[in-house]
N, C-alpha and C positions, 0 to 999 in steps of 0.2 A: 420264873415263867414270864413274867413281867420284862425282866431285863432280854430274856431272849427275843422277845418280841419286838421291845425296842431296835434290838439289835440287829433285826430282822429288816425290820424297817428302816434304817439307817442306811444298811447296805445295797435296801432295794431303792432308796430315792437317791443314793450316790452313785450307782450301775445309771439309774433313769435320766441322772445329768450330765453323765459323761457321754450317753447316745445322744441327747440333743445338743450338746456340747460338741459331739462328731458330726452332727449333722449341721448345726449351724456355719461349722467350721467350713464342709464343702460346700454348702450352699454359697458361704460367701467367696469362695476360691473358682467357683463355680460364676459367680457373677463376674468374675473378674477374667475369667478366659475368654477367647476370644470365639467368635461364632466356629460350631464346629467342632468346638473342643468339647459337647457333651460326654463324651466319654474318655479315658483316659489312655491317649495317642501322643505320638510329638505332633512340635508344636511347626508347620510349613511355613516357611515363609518364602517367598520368587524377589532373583536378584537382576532383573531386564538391565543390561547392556547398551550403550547408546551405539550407534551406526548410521542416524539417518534414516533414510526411507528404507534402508536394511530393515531397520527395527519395525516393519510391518510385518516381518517372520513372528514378532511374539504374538500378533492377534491368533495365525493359526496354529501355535503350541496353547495358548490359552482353552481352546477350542476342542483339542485334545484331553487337556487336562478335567477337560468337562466331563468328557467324553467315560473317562477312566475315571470318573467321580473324585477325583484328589484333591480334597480340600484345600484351601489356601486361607492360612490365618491372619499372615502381614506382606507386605509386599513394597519391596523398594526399585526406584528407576533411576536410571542416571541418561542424561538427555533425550531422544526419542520414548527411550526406555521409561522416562518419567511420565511421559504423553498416555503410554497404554498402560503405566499400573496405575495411572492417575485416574483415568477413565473405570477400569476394574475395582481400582478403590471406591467409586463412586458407585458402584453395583450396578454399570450399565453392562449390559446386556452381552450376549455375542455376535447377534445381528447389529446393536447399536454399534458396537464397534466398529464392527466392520462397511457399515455405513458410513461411521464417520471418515475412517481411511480413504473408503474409494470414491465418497462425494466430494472431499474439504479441496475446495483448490488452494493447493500448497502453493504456488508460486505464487499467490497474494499474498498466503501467510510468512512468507518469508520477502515481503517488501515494505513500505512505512509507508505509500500511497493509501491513505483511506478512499475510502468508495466517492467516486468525483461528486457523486450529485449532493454530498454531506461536504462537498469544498464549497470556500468561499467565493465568490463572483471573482478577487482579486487574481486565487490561485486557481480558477480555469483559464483566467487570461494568461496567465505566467505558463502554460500548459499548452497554450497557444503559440505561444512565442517562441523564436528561434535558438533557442537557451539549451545550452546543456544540461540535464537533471542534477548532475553535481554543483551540487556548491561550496562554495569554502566560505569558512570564518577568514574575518579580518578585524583587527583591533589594535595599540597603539606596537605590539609586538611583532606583529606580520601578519603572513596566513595561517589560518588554523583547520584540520580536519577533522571528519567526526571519530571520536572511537569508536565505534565500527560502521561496515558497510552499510549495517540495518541496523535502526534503533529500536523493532522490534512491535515497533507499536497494535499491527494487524495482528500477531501471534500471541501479543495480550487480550486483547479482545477474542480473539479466537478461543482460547482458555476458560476467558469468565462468561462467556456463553455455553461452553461444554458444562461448567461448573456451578451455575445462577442455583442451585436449588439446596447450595452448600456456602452459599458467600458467607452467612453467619457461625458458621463451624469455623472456629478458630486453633484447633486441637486435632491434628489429624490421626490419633488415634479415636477419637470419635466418628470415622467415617466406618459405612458398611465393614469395609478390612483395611485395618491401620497402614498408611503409609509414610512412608519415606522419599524424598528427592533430594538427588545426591550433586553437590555443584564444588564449585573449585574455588577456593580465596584469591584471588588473585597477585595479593600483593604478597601472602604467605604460601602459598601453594600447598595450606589444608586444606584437605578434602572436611567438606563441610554437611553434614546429615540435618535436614531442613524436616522439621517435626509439627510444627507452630506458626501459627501467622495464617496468611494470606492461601491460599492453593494455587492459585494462578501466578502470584510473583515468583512463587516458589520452584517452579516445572517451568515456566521464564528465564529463572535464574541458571534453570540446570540443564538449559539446551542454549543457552549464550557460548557459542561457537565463539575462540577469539579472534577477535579482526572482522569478521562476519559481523555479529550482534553485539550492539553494546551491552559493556555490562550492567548488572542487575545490580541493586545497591538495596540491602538489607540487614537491618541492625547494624548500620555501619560498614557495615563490609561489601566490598565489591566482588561479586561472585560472577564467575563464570561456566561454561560445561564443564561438571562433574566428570566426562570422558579423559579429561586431560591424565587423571592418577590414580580414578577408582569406575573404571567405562564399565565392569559388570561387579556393583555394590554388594560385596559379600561381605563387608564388615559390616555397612545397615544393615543389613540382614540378623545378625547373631545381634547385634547391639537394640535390635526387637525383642528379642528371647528364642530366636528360632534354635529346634532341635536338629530340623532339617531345612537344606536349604537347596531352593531346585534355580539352578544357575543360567541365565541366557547369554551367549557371547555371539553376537554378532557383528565384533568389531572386523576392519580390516585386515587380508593378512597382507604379508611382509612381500616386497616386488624381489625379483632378481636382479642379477646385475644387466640384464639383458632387457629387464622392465624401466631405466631407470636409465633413459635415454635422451631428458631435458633437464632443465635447470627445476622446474618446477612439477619434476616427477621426483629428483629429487629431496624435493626443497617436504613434499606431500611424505615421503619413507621416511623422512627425520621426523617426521609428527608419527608417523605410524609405527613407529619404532620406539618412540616413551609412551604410548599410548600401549602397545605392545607390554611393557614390561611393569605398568603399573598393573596390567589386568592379568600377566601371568601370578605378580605378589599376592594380588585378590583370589585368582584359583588356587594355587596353593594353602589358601586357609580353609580348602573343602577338606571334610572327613567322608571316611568310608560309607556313611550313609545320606550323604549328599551326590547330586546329581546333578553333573554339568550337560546343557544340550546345545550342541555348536551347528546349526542350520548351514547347506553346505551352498552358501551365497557369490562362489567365486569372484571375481571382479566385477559385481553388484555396484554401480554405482552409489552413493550418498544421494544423490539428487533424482534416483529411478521413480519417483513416487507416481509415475502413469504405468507400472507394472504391480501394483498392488494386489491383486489378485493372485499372479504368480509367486509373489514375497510371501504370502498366505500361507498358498501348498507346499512354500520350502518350509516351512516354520511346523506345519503340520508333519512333515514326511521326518523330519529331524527327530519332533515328541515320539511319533511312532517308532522310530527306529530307537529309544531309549525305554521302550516299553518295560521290559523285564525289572528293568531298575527302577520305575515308576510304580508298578503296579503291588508295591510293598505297600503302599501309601495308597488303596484303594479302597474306599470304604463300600459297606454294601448301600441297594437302594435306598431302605428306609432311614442307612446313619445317614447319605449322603442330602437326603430330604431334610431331614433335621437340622443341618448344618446349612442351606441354603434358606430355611425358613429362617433360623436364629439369625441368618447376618442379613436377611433380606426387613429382622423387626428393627435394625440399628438405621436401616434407610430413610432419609431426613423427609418427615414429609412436607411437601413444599408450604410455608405460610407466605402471606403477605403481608410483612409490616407496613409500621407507617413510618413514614421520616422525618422523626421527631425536629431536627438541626441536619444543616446542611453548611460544613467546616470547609474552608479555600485555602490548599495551601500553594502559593505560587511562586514557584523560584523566575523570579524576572520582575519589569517593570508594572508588564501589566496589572491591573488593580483587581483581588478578590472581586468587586462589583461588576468588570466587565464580564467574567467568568460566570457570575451566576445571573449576568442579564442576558449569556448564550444559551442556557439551560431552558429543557420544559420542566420537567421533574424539580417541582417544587417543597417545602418544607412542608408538613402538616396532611401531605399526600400521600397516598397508598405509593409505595415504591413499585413503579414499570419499569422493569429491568431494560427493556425493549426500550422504552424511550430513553432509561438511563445510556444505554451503548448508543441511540444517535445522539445523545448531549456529546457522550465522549468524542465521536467522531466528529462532532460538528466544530466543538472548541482545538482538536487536533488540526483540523480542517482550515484553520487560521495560520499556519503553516511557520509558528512562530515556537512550536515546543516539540524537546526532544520526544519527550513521551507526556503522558495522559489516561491518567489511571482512576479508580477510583474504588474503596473500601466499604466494606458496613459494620460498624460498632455496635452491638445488640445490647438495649436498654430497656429490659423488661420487656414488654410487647412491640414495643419502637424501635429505630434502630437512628446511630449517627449515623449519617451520610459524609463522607469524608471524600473531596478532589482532591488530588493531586499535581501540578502542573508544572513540569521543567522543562525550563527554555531550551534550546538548544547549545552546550555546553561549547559549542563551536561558534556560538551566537554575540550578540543581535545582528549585525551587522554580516549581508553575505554578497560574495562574490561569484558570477557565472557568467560563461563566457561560452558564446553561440555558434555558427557559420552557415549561411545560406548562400545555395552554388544554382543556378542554371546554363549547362552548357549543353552547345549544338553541333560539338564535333566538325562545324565549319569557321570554326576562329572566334566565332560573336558568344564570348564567355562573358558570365554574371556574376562572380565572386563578391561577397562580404562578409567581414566578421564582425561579430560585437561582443559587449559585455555589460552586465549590467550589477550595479552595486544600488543592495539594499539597505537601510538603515530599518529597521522594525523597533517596534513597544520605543518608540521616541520618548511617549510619557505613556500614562500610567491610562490612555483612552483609547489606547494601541493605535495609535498616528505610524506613519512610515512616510518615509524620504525615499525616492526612488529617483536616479541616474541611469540611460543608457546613452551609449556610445558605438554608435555604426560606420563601420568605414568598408571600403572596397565599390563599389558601380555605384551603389545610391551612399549616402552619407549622413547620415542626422546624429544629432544631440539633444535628449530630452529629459527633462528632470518633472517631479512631479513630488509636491508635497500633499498628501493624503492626511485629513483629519475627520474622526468620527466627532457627530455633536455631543455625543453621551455616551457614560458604558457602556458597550454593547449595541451602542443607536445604529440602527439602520439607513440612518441621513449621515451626511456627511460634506465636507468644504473639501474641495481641491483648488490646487494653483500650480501652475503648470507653465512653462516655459520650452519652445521648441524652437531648432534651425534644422534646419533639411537642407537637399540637395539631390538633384536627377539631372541626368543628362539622359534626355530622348530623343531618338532620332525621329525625325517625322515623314510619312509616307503618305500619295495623293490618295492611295488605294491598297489593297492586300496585293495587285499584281503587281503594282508601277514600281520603280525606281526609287529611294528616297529624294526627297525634296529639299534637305536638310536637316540638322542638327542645332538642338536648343541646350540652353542649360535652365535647369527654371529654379530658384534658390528663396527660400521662406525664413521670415522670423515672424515666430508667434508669442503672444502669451495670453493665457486661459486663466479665466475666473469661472468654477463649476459648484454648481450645490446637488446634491444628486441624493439617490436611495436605492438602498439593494434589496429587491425583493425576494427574502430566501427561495429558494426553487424556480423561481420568476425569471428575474435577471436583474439588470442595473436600467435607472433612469436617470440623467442627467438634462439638465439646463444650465448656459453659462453664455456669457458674452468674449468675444475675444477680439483682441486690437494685434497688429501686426504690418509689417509691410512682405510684400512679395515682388522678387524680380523674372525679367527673361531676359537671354542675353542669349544671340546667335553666334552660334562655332561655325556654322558650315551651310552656306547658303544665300539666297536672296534676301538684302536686307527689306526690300520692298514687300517680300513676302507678310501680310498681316501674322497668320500663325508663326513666323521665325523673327520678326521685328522683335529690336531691341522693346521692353516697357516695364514701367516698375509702377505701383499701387499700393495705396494703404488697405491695410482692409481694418475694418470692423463690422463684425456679425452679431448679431443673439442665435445661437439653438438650442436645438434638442434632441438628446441622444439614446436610442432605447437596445441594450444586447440581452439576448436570452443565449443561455449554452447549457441544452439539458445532455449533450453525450454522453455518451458510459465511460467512454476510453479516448485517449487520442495517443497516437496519429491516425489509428488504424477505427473507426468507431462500429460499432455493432449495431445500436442504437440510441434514438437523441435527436435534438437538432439543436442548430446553432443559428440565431437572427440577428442581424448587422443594421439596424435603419437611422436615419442624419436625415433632420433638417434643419437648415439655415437661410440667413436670411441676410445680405449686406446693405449696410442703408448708411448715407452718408451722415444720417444724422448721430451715428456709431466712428464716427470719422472714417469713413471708408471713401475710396474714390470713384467708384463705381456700384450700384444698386444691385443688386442681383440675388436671385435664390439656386438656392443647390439643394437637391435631395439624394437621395443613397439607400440605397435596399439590397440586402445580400443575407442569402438565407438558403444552408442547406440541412437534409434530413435521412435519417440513414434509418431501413430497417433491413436486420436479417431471418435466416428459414435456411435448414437445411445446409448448413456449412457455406451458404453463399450470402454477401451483402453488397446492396441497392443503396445506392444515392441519389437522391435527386438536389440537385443545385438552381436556386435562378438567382441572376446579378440586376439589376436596374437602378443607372447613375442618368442624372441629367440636371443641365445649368436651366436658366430660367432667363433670360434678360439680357445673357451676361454677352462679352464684344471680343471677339477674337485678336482688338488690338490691345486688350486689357491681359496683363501678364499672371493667367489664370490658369494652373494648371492643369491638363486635360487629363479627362480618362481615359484607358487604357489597354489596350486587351492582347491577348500574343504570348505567348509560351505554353510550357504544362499545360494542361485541363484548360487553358485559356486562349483555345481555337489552336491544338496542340502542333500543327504544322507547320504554323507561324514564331519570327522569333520574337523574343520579348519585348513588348512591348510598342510591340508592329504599328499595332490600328491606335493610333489618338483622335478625340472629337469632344464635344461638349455635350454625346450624347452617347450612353453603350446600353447594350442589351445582351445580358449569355443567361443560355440554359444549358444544362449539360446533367447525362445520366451515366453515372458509374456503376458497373459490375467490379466484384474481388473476390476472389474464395482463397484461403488462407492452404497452403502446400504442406505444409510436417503436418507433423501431428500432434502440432502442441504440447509436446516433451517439457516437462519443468527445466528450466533453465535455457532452453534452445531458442536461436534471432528467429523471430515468426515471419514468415515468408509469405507472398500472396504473389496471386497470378490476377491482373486484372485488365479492364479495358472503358471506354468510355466514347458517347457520341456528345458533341456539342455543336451549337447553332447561338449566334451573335456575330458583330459589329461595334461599330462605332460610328455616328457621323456629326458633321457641323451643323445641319438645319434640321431643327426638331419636324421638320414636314418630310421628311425621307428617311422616317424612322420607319421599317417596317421588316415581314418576316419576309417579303419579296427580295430583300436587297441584303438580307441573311447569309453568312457561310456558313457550311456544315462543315463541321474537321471531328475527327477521332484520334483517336491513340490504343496503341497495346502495350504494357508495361509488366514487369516483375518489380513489386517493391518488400525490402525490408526494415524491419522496425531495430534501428542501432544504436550504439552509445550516441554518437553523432546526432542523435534523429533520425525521422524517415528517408529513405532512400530509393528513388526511383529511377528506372532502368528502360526506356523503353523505344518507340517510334510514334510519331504522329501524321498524321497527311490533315489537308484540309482543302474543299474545296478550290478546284484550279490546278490538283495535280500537285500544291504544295506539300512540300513533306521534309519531316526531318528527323533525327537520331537525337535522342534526348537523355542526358542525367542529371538529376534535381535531387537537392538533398535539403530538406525542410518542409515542414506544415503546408496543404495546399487547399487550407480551409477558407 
């Protein structure tokens, strides 16, 4: 009886271990699925397709997929395709999404310009300048370019601000729904499944377009778009564990021979044509219970990204039309609550560490100490991501690094703060070359080109050597050695060395005849101590020694103003520029201040006494697709002798009493005001030259005797113009008149700030 009992018991505490033995087995198996998977389904996983602005169809199959309640357990992307499952991985929303689509201005994010007012004083001047935006390396082997058009920088940033509230997730199957971003090896041409690391370099790496965007460099490898050999990633997908796998292909299709009518419609079907046959090898690995959904995008540009909305309803209209085959995979209300609950408890909720260490890694001369004497976001401080993205753009904003990154290494409650900083792989050292035109369609053309060669991070206190070279109507040669006093110091020495040269013709009046022709020719050199006041501008003070000549081509030697005379000069001034613009050439709003004063005194070795001052200062705001400028100029000598070989100011062309030619009215004394209107013509298409239609009134002068300076003795001129914003520079197109019935036909191609 005894043994029965036992026996009894043995079997009932060996049945009782084997249920919690079953039980603890699914609970843990159970822990280990992924949101959604409470009950026992295959397992979804979405394979987004890269295409470009195409791939704004996946926001409205996502949308869809809500809609029919069809869980998603992993989800992989390959270039755009990486953008929205990266975003979904991150359990935003479907309004956020689509938010961010139709608000993100893509055409910044696909340029390396950081936001101007986050540049340095040096690179709004260089913005200024008649320079081509391209530049080329040079070093003891030649020229060199960049690896790609864009380095990418804006689209970084753009990324770890979508993603600040996961920087510390290092494990992307740790996010809301594990993802994947799918990119290309470059030098091996493996397609590469990015699991780990960063999220932002990661979906970086796998929309690096080749030639477009430089590559991405990660764990050594240089990756670039995933579209090249896996554009819709159905091998990520299965290599998650997916049972089922819901496919988006929104790449291009294939032209005719009757599409395929230039060198580079051709050159675009040889891409789209191995692009083509890596992603039929990827469809082909679907099984019967997978589902491919092709949005029917016909010749959709890549670059449509201001038709967003309509990319939406194709992408939604595609999921619907695959309904039948979708709706196997539909779960009811309350699974499908369940399953949004579970993946919405995996959503990171946002902490604030602190920043424990703050690590510099800088490929270039410049010194870790400059880098973190540009920073706010300090060691020992709560990390402000917000202020960490203006550090970034501030230190990009020195216009010396390809890219400009920056990590967080999670240390208990703290986190390492980790920069990143590579020079320009095209670098230090660059090359660019400019051209400014005014012509009048009656003979009196104004042709010059130049070039200007940069030296940067000289030493390790980021010092630069700068050289330009202007030939054509005016002429000069100017070099400038730039030194900061300290890391990152906002003081700084310059030394500067200039020759010039103008030839002006000189007129009694805006209606008479000219009087003659002068040539007036300067050698300077400049000793400047100065400070840049971030968001401010620049201040300067410095002494400068020189001699100046004038020498008559055409005219009365007896004439004071055209007499041969040369002069030493030595001055002290003081130089003050502010440039808060948004943009140039075209500016929105901003303004930008020009003021000089000086002072020549013989006791400077100069041969004549005199003061000069200088004020120029214009301001833009816009409303309503149109923008207002208002401009005032005010130059004037002080003392100075008209037989002293001083050269005069000037006024005459463009916006500068537009009916007259350049450089018409000379005196020792000018005054312009002038107001511009523009409203921009397209419709601001990403990728399309921005057009404007505009116009403008001005009122100024120039005279010899500071006592007949007045608005009595004023011209008024206007102009109407078409300008566009080109490789070249700005380009303007238009007619001016000016007081007295003067008038002329004008095209100007450069800044006319």
């Amino acid at each position: 009886m005894g043994m029965r009992m036992t026996s009894r018991k043995s079997k009932l505490c060996w049945l009782t271990g084997c249920v919690l033995l079953w039980v603890g087995s699914a609970t843990a198996a159970e822990d280990q699925q992924l949101p959604g998977a409470e009950t026992q389904r295959p397992r979804i996983c979405l394979a987004l397709g890269g295409g470009g602005a195409r791939g704004m169809a996946h926001v409205g199959i996502l949308r869809v997929l809500e809609e029919m309640r069809i869980p998603v357990d992993c989800i992989a992307g390959t270039s755009i395709g990486s953008i929205v499952g990266g975003l979904y991985a991150l359990d935003f929303s479907q309004e956020e999404m689509e938010e961010v689509v139709l608000t993100t201005d893509w055409e910044a994010m696909f340029s390396d310009r950081p936001p101007r007012r986050e540049m340095t004083h040096r690179r709004r001047q260089d913005d200024l300048s008649q320079m081509i935006e391209l530049d080329l390396g040079v070093d003891s082997s030649g020229l060199k370019i960049p690896r790609g058009l864009i380095q990418g920088q804006n689209m970084l940033v753009f990324l770890r601000r979508l993603s600040k509230d996961y920087a510390l997730v290092k494990n992307f199957d740790d996010f809301p729904v594990p993802f994947r971003a799918v990119a290309t090896d470059i030098e091996t041409g493996e397609s590469v499944e990015i699991g780990s690391g960063d999220l932002s370099r990661a979906v970086r790496a796998s929309i690096g377009i080749p030639a477009l965007l430089t590559p991405a460099e990660i764990d050594g490898r240089w990756l670039v778009d995933g579209g090249l050999f896996a554009n819709v990633p159905v091998d990520a997908a299965h290599s998650m564990g997916a049972d089922v796998v819901i496919a988006v292909d929104v790449g291009f299709p294939t032209r005719t021979r009757e599409q395929l009518g230039s060198a580079i419609e051709i050159a675009d079907q040889t891409v789209t044509l191995m692009m083509r046959k890596g992603t039929e090898e990827q469809l082909e690995k679907l099984g019967e219970a997978d589902v491919i959904i092709v949005p029917q995008l016909g010749d959709t540009s890549s670059a449509a990204f201001d038709s967003g909305i309509e990319l939406m309803q194709i992408g939604g209209q595609a999921a619907r039309a695959m309904a039948e085959s979708l709706s196997r995979y539909s779960l009811g209300p309350d699974e499908y609550a369940a399953h949004r609950q579970a993946r919405a408890k995996r959503a990171r909720v946002a902490s604030v560490p602190v920043v424990k260490d703050i690590e510099v890694n800088v490929d270039g001369r410049i010194s870790d100490k400059a880098i973190l004497a540009w920073m706010s976001q300090g060691a020992g401080d709560p990390l402000d991501l917000d202020v960490l993205e203006r550090d970034v753009q501030r230190i990009y904003g020195q216009g010396v690094f390809e890219s400009v990154d920056y990590s967080l290494a999670p240390e208990g409650d703290q986190a390492i703060l980790e920069i990143d900083a590579t020079q320009k792989s095209w670098g230090p050292n660059f090359l660019k070359f400019g051209v400014n035109l005014q012509e009048n369609f009656e003979g009196d053309s104004d042709l010059s080109v130049s070039t200007r060669y940069t030296m940067t991070q000289v030493n390790p206190l980021a010092a630069e050597w700068r050289s330009e070279l202007e030939m054509g109507s005016d002429s000069r040669l100017f070099t400038e050695f730039y030194q900061p006093l300290n890391y990152g110091s906002a003081y700084f020495l310059s030394v500067s060395a200039e020759g010039n040269q103008r030839i002006l013709t000189i007129y009694e009046d805006a209606v008479n005849d000219p009087i003659g022709e002068v040539r007036y020719r300067n050698l300077e050199f400049r000793f400047d101590v100065g400070k840049e006041a971030f968001g401010l501008g620049e201040f300067r003070l410095g002494v400068l020694r020189g001699r100046a000549q004038r020498r008559l081509r055409v005219g009365d030697p007896n004439e004071p103003r055209l007499a041969d005379s040369d002069i030493d000069q030595g001055e002290v001034g003081f130089r003050f520029e502010h440039d808060s613009l948004d943009q140039v050439p075209f500016a929105l709003d901003g303004s930008i201040v020009y003021f000089e004063a000086a002072a020549s005194r013989d006791g400077l070795g100069a041969t004549a006494n005199f003061d000069r001052y200088r004020f120029k200062g214009t301001s833009a705001w816009s409303t309503g697709g149109f923008t207002a400028m208002l401009g005032l100029e005010l130059s004037s000598y002080h003392n100075a002798s008209p037989l002293d070989s001083i050269e005069p100011f000037a006024l005459g062309g463009f916006l500068r009493l537009s009916g007259l030619n350049r450089n018409e009215l000379t005196g020792q004394h000018l005054m312009l005001g002038k107001v511009i209107l523009m409203q921009r013509l397209d419709k601001m298409n990403f990728g399309s030259i921005p057009l404007y239609l505009g116009g403008s009134m001005e009122l100024g002068n120039t005279w010899q005797d500071l006592d007949n300076v007045g608005f009595e003795s004023a011209l008024w001129s206007g102009s109407a113009f078409i300008a566009a914003d080109t490789f070249l520079g700005p380009v303007y197109l238009g007619t001016g008149l000016t007081e007295g019935r003067r008038g002329s036909l004008f095209l100007a191609i450069g800044h006319q700030y």
